[in-house]
PDB file of N, CA, C and O in Angstrom:
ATOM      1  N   UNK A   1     159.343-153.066-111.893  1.00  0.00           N
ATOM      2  CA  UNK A   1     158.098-152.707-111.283  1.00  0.00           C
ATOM      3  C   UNK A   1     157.623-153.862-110.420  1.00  0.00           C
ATOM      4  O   UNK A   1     157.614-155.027-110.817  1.00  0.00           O
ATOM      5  N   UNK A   2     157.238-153.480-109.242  1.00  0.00           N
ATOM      6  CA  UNK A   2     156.528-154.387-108.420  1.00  0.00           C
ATOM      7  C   UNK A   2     155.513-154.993-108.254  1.00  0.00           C
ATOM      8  O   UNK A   2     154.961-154.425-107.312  1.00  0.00           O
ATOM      9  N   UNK A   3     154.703-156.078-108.691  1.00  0.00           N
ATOM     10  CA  UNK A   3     153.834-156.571-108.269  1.00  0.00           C
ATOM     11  C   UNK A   3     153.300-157.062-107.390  1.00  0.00           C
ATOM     12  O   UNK A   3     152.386-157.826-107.698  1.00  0.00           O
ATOM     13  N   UNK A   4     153.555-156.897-106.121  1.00  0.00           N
ATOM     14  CA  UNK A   4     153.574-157.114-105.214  1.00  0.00           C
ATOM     15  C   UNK A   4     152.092-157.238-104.088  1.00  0.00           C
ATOM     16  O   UNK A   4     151.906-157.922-103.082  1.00  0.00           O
ATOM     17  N   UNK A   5     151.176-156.188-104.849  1.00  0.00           N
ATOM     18  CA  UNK A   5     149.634-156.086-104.170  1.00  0.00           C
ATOM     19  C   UNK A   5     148.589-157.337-104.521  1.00  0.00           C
ATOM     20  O   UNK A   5     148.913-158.076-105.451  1.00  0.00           O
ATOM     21  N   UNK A   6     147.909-157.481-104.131  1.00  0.00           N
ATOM     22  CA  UNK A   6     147.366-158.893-103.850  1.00  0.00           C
ATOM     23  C   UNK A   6     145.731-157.990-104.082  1.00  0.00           C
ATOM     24  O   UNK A   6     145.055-157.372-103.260  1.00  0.00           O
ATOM     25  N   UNK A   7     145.473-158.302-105.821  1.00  0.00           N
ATOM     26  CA  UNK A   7     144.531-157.685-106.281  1.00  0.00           C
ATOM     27  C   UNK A   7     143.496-159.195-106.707  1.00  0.00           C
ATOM     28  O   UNK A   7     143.725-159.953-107.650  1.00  0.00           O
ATOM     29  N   UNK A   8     142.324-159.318-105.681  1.00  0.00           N
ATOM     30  CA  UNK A   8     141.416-160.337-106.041  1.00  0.00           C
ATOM     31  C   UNK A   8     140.251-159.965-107.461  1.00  0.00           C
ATOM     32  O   UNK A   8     139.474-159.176-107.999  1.00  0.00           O
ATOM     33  N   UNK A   9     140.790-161.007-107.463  1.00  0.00           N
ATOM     34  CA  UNK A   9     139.877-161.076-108.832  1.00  0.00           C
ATOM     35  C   UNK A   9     138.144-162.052-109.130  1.00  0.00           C
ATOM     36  O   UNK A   9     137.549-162.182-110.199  1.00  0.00           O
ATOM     37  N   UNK A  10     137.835-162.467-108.043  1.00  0.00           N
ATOM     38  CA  UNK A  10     137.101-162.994-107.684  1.00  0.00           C
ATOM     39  C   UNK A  10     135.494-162.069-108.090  1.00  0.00           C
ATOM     40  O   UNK A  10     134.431-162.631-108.351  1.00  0.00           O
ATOM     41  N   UNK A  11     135.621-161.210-108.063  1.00  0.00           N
ATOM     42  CA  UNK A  11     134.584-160.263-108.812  1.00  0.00           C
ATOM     43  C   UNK A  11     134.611-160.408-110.197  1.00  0.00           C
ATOM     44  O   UNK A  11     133.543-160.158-110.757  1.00  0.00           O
ATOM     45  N   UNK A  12     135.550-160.747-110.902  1.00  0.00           N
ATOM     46  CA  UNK A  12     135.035-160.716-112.170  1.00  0.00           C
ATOM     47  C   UNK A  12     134.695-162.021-112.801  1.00  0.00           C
ATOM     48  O   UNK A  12     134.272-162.163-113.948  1.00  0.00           O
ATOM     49  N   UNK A  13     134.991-163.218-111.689  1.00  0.00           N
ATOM     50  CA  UNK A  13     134.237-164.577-112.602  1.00  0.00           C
ATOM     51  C   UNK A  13     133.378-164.672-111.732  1.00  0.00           C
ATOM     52  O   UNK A  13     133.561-165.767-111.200  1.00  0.00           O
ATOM     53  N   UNK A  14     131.959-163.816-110.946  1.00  0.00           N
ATOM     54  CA  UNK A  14     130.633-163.838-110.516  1.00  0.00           C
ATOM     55  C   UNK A  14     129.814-163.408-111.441  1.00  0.00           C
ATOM     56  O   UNK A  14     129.996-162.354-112.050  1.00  0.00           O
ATOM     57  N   UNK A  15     128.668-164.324-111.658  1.00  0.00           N
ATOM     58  CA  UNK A  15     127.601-164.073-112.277  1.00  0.00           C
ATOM     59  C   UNK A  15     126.432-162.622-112.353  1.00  0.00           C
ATOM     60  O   UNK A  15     126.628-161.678-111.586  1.00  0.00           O
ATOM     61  N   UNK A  16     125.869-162.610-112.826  1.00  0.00           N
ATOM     62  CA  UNK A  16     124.784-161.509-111.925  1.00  0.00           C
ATOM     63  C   UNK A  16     124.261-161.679-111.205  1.00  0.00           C
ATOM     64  O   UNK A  16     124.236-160.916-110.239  1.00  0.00           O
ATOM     65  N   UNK A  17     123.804-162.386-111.251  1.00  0.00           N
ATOM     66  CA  UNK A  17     122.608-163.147-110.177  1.00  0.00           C
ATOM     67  C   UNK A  17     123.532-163.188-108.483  1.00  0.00           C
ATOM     68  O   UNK A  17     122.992-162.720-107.481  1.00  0.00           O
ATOM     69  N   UNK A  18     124.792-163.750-108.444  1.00  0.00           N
ATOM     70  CA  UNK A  18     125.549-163.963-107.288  1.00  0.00           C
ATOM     71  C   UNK A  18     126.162-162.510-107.122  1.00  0.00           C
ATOM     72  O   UNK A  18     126.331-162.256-105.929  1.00  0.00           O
ATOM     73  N   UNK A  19     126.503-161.596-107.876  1.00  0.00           N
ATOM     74  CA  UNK A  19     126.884-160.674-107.721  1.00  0.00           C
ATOM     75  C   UNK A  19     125.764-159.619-106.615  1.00  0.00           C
ATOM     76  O   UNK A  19     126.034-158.945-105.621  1.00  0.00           O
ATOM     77  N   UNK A  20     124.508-159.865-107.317  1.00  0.00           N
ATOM     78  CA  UNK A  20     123.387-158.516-106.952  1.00  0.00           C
ATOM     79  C   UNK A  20     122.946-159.456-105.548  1.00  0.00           C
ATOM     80  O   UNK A  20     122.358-158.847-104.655  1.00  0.00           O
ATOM     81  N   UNK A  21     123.197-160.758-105.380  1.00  0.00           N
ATOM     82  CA  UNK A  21     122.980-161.587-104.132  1.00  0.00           C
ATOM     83  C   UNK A  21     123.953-160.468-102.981  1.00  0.00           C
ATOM     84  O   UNK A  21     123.534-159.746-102.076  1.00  0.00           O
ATOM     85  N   UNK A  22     125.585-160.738-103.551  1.00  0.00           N
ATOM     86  CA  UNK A  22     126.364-160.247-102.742  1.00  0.00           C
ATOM     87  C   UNK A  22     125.760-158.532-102.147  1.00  0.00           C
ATOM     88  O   UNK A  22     125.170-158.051-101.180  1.00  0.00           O
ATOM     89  N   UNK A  23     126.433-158.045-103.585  1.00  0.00           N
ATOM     90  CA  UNK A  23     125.581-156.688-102.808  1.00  0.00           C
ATOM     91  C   UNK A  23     124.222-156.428-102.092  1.00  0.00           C
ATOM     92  O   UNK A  23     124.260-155.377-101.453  1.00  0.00           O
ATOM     93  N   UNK A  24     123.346-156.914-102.036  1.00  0.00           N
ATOM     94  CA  UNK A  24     122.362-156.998-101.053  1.00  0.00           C
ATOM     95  C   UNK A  24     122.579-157.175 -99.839  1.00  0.00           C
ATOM     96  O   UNK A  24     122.226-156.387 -98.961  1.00  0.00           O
ATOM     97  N   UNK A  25     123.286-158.407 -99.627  1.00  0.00           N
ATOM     98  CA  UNK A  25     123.563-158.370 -98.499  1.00  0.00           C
ATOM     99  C   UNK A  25     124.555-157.590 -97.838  1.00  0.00           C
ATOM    100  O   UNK A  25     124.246-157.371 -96.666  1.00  0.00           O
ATOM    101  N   UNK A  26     125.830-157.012 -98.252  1.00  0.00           N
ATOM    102  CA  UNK A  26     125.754-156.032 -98.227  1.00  0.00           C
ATOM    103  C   UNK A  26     125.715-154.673 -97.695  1.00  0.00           C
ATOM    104  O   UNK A  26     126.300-154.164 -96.738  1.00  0.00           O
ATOM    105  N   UNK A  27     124.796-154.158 -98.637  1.00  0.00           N
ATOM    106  CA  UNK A  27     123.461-153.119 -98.407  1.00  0.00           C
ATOM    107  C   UNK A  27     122.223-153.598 -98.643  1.00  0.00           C
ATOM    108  O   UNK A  27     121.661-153.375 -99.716  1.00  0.00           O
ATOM    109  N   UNK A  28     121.593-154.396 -97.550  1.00  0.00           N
ATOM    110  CA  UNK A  28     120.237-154.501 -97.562  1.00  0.00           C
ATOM    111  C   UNK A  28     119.172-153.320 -97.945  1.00  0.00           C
ATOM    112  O   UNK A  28     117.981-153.474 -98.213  1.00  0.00           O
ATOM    113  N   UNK A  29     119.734-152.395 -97.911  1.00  0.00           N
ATOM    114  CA  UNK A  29     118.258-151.226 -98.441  1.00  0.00           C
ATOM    115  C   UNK A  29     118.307-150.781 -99.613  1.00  0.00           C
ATOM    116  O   UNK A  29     117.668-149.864-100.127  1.00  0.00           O
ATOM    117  N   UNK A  30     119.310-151.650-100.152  1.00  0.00           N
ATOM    118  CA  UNK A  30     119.358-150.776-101.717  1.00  0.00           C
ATOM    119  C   UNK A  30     118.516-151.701-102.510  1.00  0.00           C
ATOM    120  O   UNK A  30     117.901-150.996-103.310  1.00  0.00           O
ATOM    121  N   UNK A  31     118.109-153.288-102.711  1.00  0.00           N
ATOM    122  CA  UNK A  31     117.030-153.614-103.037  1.00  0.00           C
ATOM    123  C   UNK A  31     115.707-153.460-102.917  1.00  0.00           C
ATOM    124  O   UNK A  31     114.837-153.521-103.787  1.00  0.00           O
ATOM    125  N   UNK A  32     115.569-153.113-100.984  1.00  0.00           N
ATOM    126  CA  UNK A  32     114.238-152.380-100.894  1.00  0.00           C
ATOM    127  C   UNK A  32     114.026-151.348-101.385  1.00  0.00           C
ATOM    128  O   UNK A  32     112.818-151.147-101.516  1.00  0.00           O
ATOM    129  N   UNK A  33     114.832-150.338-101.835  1.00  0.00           N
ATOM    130  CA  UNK A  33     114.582-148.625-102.438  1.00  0.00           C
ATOM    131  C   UNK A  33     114.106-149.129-104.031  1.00  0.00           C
ATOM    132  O   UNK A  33     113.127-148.670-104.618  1.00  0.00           O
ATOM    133  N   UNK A  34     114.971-150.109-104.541  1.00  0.00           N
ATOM    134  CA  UNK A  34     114.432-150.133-106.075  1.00  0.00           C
ATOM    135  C   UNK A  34     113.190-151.357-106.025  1.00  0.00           C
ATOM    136  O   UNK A  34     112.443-151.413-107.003  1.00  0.00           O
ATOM    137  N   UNK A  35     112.996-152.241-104.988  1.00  0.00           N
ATOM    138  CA  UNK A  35     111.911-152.757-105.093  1.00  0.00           C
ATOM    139  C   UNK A  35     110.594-151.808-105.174  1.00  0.00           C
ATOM    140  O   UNK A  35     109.879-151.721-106.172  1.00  0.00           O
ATOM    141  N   UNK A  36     110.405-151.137-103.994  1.00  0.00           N
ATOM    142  CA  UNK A  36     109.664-150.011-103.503  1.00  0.00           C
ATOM    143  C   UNK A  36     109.441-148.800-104.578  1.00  0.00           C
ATOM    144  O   UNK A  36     108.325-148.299-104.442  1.00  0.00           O
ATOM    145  N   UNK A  37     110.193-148.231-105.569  1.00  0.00           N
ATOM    146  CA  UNK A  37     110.477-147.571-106.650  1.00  0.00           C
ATOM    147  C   UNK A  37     109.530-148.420-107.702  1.00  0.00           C
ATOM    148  O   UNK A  37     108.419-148.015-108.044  1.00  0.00           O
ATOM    149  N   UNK A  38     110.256-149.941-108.277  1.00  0.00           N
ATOM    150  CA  UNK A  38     109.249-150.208-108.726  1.00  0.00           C
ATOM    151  C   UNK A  38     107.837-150.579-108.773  1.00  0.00           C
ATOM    152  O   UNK A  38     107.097-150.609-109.756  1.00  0.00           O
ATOM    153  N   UNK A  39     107.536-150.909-107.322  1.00  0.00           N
ATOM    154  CA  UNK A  39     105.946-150.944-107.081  1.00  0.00           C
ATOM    155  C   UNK A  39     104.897-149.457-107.272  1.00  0.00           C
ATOM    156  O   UNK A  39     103.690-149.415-107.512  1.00  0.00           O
ATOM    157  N   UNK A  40     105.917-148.269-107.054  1.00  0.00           N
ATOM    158  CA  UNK A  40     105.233-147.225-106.888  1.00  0.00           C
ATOM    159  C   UNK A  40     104.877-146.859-108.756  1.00  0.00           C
ATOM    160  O   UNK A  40     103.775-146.874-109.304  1.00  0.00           O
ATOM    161  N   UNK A  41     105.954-146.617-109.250  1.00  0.00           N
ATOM    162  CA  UNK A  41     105.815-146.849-110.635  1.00  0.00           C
ATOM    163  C   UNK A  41     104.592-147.464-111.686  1.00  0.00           C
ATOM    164  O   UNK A  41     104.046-147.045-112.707  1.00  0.00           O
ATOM    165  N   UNK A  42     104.493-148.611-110.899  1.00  0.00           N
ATOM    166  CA  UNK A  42     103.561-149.855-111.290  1.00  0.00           C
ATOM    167  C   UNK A  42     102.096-149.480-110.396  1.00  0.00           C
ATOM    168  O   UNK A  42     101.140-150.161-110.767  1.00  0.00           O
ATOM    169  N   UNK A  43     101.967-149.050-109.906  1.00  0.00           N
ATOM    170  CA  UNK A  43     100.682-148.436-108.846  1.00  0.00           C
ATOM    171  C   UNK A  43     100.262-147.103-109.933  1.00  0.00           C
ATOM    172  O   UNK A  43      99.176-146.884-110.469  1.00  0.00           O
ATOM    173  N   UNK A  44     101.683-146.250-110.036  1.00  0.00           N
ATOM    174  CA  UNK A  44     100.885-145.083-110.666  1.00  0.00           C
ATOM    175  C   UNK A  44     100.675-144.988-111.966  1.00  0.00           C
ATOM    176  O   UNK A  44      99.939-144.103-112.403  1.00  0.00           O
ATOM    177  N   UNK A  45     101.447-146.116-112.991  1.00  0.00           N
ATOM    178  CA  UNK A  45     100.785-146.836-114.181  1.00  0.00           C
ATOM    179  C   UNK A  45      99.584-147.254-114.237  1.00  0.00           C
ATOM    180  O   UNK A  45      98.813-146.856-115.110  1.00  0.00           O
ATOM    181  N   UNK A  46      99.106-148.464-112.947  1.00  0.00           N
ATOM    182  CA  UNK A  46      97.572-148.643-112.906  1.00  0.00           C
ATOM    183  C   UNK A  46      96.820-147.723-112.587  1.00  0.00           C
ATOM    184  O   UNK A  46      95.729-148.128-112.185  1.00  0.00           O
ATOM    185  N   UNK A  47      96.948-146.611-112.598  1.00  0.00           N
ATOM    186  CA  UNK A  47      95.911-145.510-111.730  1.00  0.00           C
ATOM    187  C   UNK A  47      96.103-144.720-113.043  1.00  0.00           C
ATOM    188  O   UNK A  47      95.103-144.013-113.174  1.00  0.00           O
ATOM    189  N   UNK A  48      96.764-144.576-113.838  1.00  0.00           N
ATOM    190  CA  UNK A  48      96.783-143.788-114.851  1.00  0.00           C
ATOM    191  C   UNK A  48      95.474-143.254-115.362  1.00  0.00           C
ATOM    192  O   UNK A  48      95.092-142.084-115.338  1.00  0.00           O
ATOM    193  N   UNK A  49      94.833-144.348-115.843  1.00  0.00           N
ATOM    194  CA  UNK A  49      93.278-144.522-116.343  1.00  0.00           C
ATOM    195  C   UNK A  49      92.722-143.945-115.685  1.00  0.00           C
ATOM    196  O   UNK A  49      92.037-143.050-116.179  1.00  0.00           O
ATOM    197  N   UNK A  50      92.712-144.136-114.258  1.00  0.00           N
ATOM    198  CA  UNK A  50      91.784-143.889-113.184  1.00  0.00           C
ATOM    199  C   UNK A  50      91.723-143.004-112.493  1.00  0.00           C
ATOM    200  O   UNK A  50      91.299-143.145-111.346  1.00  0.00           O
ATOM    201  N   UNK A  51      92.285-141.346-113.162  1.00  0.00           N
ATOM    202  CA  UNK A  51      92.892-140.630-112.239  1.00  0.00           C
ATOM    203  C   UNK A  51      91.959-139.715-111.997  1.00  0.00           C
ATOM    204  O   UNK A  51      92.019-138.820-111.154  1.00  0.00           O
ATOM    205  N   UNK A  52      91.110-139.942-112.729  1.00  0.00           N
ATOM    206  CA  UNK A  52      89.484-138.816-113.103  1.00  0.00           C
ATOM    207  C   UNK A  52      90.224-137.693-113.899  1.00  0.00           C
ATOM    208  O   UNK A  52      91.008-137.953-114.812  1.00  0.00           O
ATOM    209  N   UNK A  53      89.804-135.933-113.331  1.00  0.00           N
ATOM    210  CA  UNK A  53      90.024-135.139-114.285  1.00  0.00           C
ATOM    211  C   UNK A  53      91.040-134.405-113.399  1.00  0.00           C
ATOM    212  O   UNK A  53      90.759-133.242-113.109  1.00  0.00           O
ATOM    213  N   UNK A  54      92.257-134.963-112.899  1.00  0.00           N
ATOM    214  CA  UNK A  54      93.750-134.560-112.882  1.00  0.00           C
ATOM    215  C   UNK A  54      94.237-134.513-114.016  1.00  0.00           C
ATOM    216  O   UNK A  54      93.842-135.358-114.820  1.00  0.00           O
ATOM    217  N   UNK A  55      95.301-133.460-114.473  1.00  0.00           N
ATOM    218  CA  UNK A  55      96.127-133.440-115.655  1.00  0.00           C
ATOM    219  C   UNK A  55      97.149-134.894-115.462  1.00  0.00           C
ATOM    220  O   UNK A  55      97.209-135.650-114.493  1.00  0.00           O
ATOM    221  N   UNK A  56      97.859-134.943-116.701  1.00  0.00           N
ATOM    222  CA  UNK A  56      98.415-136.403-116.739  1.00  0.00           C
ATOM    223  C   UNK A  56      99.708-135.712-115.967  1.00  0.00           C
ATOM    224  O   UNK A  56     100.256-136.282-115.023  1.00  0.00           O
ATOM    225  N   UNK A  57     100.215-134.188-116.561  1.00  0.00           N
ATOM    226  CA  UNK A  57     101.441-134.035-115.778  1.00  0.00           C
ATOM    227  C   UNK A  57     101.303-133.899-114.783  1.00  0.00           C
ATOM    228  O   UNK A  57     102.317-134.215-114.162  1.00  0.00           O
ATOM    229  N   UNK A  58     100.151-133.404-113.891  1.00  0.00           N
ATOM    230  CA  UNK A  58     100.195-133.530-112.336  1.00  0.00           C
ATOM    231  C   UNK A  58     100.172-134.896-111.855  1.00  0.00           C
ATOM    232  O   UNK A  58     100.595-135.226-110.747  1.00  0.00           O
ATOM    233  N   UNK A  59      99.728-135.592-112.611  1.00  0.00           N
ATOM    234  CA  UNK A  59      99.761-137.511-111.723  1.00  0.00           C
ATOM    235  C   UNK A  59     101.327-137.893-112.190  1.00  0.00           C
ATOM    236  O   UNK A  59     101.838-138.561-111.290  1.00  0.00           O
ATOM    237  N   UNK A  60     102.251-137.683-113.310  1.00  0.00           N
ATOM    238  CA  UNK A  60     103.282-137.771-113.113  1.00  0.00           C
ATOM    239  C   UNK A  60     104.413-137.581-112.586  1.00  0.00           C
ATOM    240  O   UNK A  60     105.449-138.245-112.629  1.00  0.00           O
ATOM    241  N   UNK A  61     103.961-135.955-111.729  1.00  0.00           N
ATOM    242  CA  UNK A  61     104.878-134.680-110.976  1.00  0.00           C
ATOM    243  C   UNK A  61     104.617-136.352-109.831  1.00  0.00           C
ATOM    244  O   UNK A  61     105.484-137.195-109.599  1.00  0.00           O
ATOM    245  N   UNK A  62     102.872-136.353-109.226  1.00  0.00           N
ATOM    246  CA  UNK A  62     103.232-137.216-107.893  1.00  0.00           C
ATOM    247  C   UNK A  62     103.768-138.191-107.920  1.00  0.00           C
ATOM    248  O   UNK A  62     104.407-138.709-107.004  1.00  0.00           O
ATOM    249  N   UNK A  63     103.554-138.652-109.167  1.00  0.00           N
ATOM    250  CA  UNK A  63     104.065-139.930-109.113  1.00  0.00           C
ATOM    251  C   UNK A  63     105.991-140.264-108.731  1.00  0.00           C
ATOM    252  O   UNK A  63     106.577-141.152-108.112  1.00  0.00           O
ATOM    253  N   UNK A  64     106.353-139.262-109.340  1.00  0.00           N
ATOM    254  CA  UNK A  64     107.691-139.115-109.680  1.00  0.00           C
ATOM    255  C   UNK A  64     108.178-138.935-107.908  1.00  0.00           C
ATOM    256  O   UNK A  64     108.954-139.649-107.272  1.00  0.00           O
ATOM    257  N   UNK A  65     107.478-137.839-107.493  1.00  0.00           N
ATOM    258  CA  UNK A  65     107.920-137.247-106.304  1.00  0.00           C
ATOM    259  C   UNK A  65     107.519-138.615-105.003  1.00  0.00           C
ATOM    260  O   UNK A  65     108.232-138.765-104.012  1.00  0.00           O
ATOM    261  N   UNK A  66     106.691-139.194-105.189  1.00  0.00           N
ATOM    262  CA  UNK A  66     106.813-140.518-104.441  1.00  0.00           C
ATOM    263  C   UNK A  66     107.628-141.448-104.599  1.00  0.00           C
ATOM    264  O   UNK A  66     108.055-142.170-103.698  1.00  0.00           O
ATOM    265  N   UNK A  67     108.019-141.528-106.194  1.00  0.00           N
ATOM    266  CA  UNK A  67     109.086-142.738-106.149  1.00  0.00           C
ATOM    267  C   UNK A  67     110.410-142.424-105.584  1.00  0.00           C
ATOM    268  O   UNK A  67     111.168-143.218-105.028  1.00  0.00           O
ATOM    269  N   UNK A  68     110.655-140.757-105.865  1.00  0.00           N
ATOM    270  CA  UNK A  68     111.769-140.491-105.395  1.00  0.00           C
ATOM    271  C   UNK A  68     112.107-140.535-103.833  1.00  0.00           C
ATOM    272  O   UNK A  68     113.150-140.817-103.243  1.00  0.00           O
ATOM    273  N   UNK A  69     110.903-140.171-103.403  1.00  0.00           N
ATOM    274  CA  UNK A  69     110.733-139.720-101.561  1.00  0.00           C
ATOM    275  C   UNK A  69     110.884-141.678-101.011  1.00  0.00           C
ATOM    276  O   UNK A  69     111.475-142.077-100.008  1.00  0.00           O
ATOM    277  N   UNK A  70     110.418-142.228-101.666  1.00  0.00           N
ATOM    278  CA  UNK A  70     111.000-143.424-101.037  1.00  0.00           C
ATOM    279  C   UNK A  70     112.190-144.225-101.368  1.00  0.00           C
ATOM    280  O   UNK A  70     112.483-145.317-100.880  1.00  0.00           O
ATOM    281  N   UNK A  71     112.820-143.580-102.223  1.00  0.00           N
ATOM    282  CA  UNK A  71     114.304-143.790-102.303  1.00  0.00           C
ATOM    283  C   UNK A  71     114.768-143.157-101.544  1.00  0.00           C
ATOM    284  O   UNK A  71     115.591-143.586-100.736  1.00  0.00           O
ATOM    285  N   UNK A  72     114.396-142.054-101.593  1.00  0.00           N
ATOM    286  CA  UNK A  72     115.683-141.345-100.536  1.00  0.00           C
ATOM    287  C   UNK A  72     115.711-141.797 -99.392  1.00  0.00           C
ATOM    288  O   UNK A  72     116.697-142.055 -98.701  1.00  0.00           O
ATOM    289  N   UNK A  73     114.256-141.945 -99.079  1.00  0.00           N
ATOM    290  CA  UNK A  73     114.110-142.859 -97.617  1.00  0.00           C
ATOM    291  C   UNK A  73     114.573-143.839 -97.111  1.00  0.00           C
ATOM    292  O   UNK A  73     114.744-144.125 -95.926  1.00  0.00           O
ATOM    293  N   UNK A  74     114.832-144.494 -98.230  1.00  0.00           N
ATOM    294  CA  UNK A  74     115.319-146.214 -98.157  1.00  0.00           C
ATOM    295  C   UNK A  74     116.519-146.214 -98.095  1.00  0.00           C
ATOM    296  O   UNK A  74     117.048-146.993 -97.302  1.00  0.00           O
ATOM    297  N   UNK A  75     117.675-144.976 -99.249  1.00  0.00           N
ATOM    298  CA  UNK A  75     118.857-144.802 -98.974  1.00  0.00           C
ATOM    299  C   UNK A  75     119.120-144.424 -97.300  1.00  0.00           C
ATOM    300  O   UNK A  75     119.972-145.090 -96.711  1.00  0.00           O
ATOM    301  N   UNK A  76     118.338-143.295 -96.516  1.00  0.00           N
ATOM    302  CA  UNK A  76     118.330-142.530 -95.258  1.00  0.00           C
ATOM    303  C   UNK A  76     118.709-143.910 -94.609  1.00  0.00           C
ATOM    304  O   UNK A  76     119.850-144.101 -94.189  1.00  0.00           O
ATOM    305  N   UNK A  77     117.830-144.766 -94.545  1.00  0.00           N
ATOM    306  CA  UNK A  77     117.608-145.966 -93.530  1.00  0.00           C
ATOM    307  C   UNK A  77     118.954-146.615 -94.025  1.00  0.00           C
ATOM    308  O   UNK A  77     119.841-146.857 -93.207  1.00  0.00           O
ATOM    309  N   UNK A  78     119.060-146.812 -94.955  1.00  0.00           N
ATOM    310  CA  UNK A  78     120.549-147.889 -95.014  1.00  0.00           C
ATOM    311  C   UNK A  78     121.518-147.396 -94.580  1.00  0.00           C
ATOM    312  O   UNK A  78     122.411-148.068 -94.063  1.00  0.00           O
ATOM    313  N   UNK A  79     121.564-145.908 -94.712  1.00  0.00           N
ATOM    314  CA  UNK A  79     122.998-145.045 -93.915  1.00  0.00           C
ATOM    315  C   UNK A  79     123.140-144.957 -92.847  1.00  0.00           C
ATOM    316  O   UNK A  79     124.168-144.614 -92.263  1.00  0.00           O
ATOM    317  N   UNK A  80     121.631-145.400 -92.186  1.00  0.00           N
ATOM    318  CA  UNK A  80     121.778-145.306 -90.573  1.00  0.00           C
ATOM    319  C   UNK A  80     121.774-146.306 -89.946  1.00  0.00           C
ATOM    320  O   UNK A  80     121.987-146.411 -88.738  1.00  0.00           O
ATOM    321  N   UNK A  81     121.435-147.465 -90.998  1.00  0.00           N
ATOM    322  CA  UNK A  81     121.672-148.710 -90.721  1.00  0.00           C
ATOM    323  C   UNK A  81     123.122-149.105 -90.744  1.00  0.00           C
ATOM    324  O   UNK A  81     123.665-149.669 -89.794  1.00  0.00           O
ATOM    325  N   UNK A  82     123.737-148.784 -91.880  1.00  0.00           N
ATOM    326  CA  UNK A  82     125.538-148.941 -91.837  1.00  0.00           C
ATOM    327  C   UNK A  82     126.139-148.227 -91.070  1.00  0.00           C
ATOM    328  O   UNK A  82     127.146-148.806 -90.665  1.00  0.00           O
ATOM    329  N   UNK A  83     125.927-146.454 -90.337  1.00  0.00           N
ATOM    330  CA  UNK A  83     126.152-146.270 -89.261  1.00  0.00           C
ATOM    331  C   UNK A  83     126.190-147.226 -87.737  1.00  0.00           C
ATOM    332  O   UNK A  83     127.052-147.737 -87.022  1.00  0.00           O
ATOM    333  N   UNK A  84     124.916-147.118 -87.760  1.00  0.00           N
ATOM    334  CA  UNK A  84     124.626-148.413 -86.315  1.00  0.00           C
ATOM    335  C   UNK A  84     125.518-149.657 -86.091  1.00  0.00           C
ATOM    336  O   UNK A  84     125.912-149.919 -84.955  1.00  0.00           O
ATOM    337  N   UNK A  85     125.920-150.607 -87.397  1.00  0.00           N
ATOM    338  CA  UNK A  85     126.424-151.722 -87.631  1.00  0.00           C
ATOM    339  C   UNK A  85     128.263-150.813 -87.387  1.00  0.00           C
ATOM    340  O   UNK A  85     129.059-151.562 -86.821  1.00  0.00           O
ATOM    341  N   UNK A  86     128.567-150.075 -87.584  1.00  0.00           N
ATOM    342  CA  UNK A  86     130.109-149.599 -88.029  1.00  0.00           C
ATOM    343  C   UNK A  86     130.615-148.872 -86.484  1.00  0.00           C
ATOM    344  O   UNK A  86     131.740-148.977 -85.996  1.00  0.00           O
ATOM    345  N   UNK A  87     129.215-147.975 -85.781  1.00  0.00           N
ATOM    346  CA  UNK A  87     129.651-147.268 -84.667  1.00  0.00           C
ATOM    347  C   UNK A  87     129.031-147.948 -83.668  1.00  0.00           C
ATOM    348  O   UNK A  87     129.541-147.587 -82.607  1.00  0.00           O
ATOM    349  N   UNK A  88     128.236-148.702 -83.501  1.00  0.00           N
ATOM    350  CA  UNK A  88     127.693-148.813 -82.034  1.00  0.00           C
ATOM    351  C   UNK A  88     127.227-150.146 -81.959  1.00  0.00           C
ATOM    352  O   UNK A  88     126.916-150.517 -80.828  1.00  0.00           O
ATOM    353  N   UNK A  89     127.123-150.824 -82.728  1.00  0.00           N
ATOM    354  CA  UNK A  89     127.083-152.413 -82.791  1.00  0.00           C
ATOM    355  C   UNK A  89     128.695-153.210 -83.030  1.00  0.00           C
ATOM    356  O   UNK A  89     128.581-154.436 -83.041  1.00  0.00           O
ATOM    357  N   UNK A  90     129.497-152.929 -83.135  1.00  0.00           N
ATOM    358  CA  UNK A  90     130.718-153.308 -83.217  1.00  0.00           C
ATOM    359  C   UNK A  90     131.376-153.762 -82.143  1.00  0.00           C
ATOM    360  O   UNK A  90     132.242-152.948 -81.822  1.00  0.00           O
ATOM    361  N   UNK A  91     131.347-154.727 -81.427  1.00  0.00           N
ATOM    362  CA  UNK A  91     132.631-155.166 -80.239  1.00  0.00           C
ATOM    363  C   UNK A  91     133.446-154.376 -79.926  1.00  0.00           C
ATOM    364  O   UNK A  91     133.804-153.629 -80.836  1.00  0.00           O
ATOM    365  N   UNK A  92     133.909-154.232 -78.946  1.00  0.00           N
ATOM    366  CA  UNK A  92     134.765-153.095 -78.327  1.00  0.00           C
ATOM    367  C   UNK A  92     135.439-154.339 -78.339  1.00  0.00           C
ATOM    368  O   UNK A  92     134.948-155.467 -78.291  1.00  0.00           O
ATOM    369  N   UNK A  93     137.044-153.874 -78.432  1.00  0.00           N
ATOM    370  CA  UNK A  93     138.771-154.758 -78.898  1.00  0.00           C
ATOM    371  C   UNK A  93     138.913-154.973 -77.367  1.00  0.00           C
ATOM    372  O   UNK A  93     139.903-155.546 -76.913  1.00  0.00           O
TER     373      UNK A  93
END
């Protein structure tokens, strides 16, 4: 049997910290989607209290449906961002 492929291994003695560095850069929008996720989270935790006389499952339905709508958003933007970088920012050979 051949061994012959040239399999780096350099991924598995990175830390976390250098690892989630790497992937960021990357995909820059995949930290903003879960940054953004968790602020919304943390917004509709503090408002919990404060929601007056909304049901709790309707402040959770929005809540949910915002955290999600700006993920998807954030994913949208990175795909069109790695588009742009792959088709039309690339040097012509």
């Amino acid at each position: 049997m051949s061994t012959g492929t040239d399999v780096s291994l350099s991924s598995y003695d990175e830390d976390q910290g250098s690892k989630l560095i790497r992937k960021a850069r990357e995909a820059p929008f995949v930290p903003i989607g879960m940054a953004g996720f968790a602020a919304i989270v943390a917004y509709g935790l503090y408002k919990l209290k404060s929601r007056g006389n909304t049901k709790m499952s309707v402040h959770l339905i929005h809540m949910r449906v915002a955290a999600q709508g700006f993920v998807v958003g954030a994913m949208t933007l990175g795909m069109g961002y790695s588009m742009y970088k792959e088709f039309w920012a690339k040097p012509k050979p």
